[in-house]
N, C-alpha and C positions, 0 to 999 in steps of 0.2 A: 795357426796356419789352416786354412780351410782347404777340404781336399771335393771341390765338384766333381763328381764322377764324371765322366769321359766314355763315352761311344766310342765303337770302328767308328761311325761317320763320323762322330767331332774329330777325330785321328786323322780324315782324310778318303778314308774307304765305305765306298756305299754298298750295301749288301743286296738293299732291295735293288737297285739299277741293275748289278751281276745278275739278279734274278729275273730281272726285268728283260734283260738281253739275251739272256737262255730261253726265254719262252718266244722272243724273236727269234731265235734261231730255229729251235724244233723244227717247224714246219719247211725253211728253207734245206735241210738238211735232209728233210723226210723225200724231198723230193730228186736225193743224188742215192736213193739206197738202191743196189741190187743185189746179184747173188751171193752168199758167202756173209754177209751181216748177219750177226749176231745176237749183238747187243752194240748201240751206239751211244749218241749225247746221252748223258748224266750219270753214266755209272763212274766208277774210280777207275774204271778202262775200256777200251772197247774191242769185243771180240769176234774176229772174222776168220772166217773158216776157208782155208784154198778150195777152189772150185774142183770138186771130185774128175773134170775132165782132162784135170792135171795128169803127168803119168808120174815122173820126174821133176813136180816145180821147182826152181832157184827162186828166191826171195832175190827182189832187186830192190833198193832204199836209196832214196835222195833226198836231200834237206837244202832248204835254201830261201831266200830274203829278194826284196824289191829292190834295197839299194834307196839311194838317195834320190830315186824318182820320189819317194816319200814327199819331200820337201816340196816338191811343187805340188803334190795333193794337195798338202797343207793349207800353201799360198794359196793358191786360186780352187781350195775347196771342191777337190775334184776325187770323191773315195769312192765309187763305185764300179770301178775296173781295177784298182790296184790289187785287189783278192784275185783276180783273173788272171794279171800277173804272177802274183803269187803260188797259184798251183801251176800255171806252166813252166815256170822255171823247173819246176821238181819231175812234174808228168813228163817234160819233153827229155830230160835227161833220163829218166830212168826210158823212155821208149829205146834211146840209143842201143840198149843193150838188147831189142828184140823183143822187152817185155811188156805186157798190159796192167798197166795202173791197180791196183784194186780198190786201197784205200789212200786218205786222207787227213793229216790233222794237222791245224792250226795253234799258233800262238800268237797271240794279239798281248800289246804289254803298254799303260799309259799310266799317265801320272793321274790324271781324274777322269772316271768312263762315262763317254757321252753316247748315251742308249743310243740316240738316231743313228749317228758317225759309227759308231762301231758295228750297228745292223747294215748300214752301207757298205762296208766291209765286206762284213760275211755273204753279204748277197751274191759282192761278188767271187768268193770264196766259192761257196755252193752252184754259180753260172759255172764257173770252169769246173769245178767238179762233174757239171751233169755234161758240157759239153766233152769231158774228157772219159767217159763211163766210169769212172772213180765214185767211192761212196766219201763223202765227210762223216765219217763218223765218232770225231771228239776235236778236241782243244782244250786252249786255257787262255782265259782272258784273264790277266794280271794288272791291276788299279795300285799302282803305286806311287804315292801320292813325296811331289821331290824331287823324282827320277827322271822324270822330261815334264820338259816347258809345256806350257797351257796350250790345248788343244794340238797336240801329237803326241804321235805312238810306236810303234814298230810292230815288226810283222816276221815270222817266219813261220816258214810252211814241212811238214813231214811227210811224204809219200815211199809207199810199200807197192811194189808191184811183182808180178812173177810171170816165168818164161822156163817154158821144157828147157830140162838140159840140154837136150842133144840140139837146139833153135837157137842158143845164145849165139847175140852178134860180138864175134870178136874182132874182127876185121881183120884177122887171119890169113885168110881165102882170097885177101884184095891182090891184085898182081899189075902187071905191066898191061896197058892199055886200057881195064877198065873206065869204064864212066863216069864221070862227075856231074851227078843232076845237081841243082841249087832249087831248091822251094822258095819262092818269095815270102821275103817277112812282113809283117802289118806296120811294121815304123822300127822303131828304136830299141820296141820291148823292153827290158829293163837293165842293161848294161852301158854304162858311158856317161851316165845323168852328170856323174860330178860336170865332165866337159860341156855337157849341153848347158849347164845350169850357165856356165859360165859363160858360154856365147848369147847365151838369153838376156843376161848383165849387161855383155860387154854390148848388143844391140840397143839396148834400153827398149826406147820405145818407137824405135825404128823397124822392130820387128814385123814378119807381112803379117797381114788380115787373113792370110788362107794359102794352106800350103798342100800341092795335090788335092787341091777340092774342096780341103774339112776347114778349117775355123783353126788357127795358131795353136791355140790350147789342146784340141781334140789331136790335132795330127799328133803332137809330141807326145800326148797320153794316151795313145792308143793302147791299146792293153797288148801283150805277147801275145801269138798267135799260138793254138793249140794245133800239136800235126798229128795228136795220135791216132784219132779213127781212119782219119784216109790212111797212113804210113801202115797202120798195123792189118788193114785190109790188102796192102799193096804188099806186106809180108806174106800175110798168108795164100796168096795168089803166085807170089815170087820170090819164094824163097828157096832157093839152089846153091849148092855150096861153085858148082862152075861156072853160071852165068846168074844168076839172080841179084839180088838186094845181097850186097856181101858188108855194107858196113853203113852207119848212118852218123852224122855230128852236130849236134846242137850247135849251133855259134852263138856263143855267149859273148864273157869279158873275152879280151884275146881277140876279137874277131874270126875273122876264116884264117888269118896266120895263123893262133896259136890252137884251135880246136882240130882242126883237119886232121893235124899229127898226130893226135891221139888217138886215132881210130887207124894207122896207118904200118904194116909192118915197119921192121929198122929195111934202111935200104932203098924204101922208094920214096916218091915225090907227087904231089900233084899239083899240074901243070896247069893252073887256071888263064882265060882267057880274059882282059881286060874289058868290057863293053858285051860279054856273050848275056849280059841281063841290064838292065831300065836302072840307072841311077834315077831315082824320084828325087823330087823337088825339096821334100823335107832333111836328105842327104847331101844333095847339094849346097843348102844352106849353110847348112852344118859346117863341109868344109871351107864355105867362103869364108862364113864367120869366123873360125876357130883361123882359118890358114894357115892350113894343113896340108903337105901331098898324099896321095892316092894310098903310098905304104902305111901312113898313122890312121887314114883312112881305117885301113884292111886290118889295121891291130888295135881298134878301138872300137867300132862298131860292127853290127851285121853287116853293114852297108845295102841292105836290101834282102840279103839269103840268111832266112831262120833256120834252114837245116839241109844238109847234105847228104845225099846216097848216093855212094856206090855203087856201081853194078855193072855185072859182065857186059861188056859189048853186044853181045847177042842180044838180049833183052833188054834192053838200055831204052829204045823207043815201047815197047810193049807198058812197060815200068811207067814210062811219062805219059802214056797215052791215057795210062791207069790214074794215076795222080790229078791228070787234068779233068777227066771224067768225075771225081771225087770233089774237085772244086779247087784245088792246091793249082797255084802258077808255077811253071814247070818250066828251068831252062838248063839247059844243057851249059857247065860253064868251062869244062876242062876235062883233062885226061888224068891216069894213071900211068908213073914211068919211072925206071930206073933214076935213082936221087944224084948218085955217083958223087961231085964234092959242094953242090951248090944247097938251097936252103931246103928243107921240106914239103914248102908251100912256096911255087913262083908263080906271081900275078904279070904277065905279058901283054 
């Protein structure tokens, strides 16, 4: 019996490519460094130092994935906004709680790594980074070769941010009449994909040419929208525990049903208004396609609002005027009020 020796690469795993992709990376990650870095890419860890203007920091951490928006990357070869996605899922939740982002790492995971495809990735890994003041400073790209089908990957993202104690948003402080601002979101972001995947099927190829302006493809794969610079300048401008920014909600999976509540004492309710923001054209779709009403609507996707703040009625327009100044589309969609026996979230 003859025994040919066997390579990692005869095995499956290229080493030089892994090395080939870390030296693509460097420079795009060089370009998200700021204060508090350490050490980043290639050591066995990377280490960042809270910013001494801290008095009190709380560490805030959020972890999280694209979802099976993956899959249409795949298809229609579309990877370089999915890493944009990727840190805003993580940057916008952790802003919820008040804090600013600091760092970032990645996990990228295939069955055989394709230098280009995977530096499309991180590119745009390192875009959201820089537009979110966050450093990238490590990951782990894992070639395992079996583990998923030819040409795909998976993705998930780790972000650390921090916020004075005495600044965490708890939403605490929210009370009866408060304001309900809604941010506009850039599309679909990355929650609901299973559904859409499926109205994109069930359309075939009756699907439109162009939906709010962009190209079929673009509109759906818009990347998630980053809100942390404006929100966290509009914090530190307004943040009052009696009238200011008292609470903020990512809308994720769940849509505004099931996110709102968690930012919400026990006891109350917010009282959204039907039509107080632009259903776009690519949500409309959506629900012809799928045929769907307004309620599966509101508990499946954003429907248009990436994120919601509270805030005192007193400064409720100061807050929007601030927001729209900053570039965020700002609409007023409801109230704060006594729950008493009906649902959490009512859409009217």
């Amino acid at each position: 019996m003859s025994h040919t020796p066997l390579s990692y690469k005869d095995a499956g795993v290229d080493i030089d490519a892994g090395d080939a992709l870390v030296e693509r990376i460097k420079p795009l990650a060089k370009k998200t460094m700021r204060e508090g870095v350490l050490a980043g890419i290639g050591g066995f860890g990377a280490l960042f130092e809270v910013p001494k203007r801290y008095k009190e920091p709380v560490l805030v951490s959020g972890t999280d994935g694209v979802g099976t928006k993956l899959k249409l990357a795949f298809e229609w070869q579309m990877h370089d906004t999915v890493g944009i996605d990727l840190v805003a899922m993580s940057v916008n939740d952790v802003l919820v709680q008040g804090a600013e982002p600091l760092f970032f790492l990645d996990y990228f995971a295939c069955g055989k790594l394709d230098v280009d495809t995977a530096a499309a990735v991180v590119g745009g890994i390192a875009r959201g980074c820089e537009l979110s003041g966050c450093a990238l400073i490590g990951g782990e790209t894992a070639e395992m070769p079996g583990m998923y089908p030819p040409g795909e990957y998976d993705l998930a993202g780790f972000c650390v941010g921090a916020v004075e104690k005495s600044q965490i948003l708890s939403g605490q402080n929210v009370g009866p009449g408060d304001v309900v601002l809604g941010l506009a979101s850039s599309g679909v972001h990355s929650n609901g994909f299973s559904l859409v995947r499926k109205c994109i099927e069930r359309a075939s190829s009756s699907v439109p040419s162009e939906l709010d302006g962009k190209p079929f493809r673009q509109a759906i794969m818009e990347p998630t929208r980053l809100y942390v610079k404006p929100v966290l300048a509009a914090l530190q401008a307004h943040r009052d525990s009696a009238q200011g920014i008292k609470a903020l909600a990512h809308i994720t999976g769940g849509g505004l049903l099931e996110n709102i509540p968690r930012v919400l004492p026990e006891g109350l309710a917010a009282h959204l208004q039907q039509g107080s923001w632009p259903t776009s054209e690519l949500f409309a779709w959506l629900q012809k396609t799928a045929g769907i009403d307004a309620l599966e609507m509101n508990r499946t996707f954003n429907n248009g609002i990436g994120m919601v703040v509270v805030v005192g009625a007193g400064q409720a327009q100061a807050v929007s005027d601030f927001l729209r100044a900053a570039g965020e589309q700002v609409y007023t969609i409801g109230r704060i009020a006594p729950r008493g026996e009906g649902a959490a979230v009512v859409v009217a």
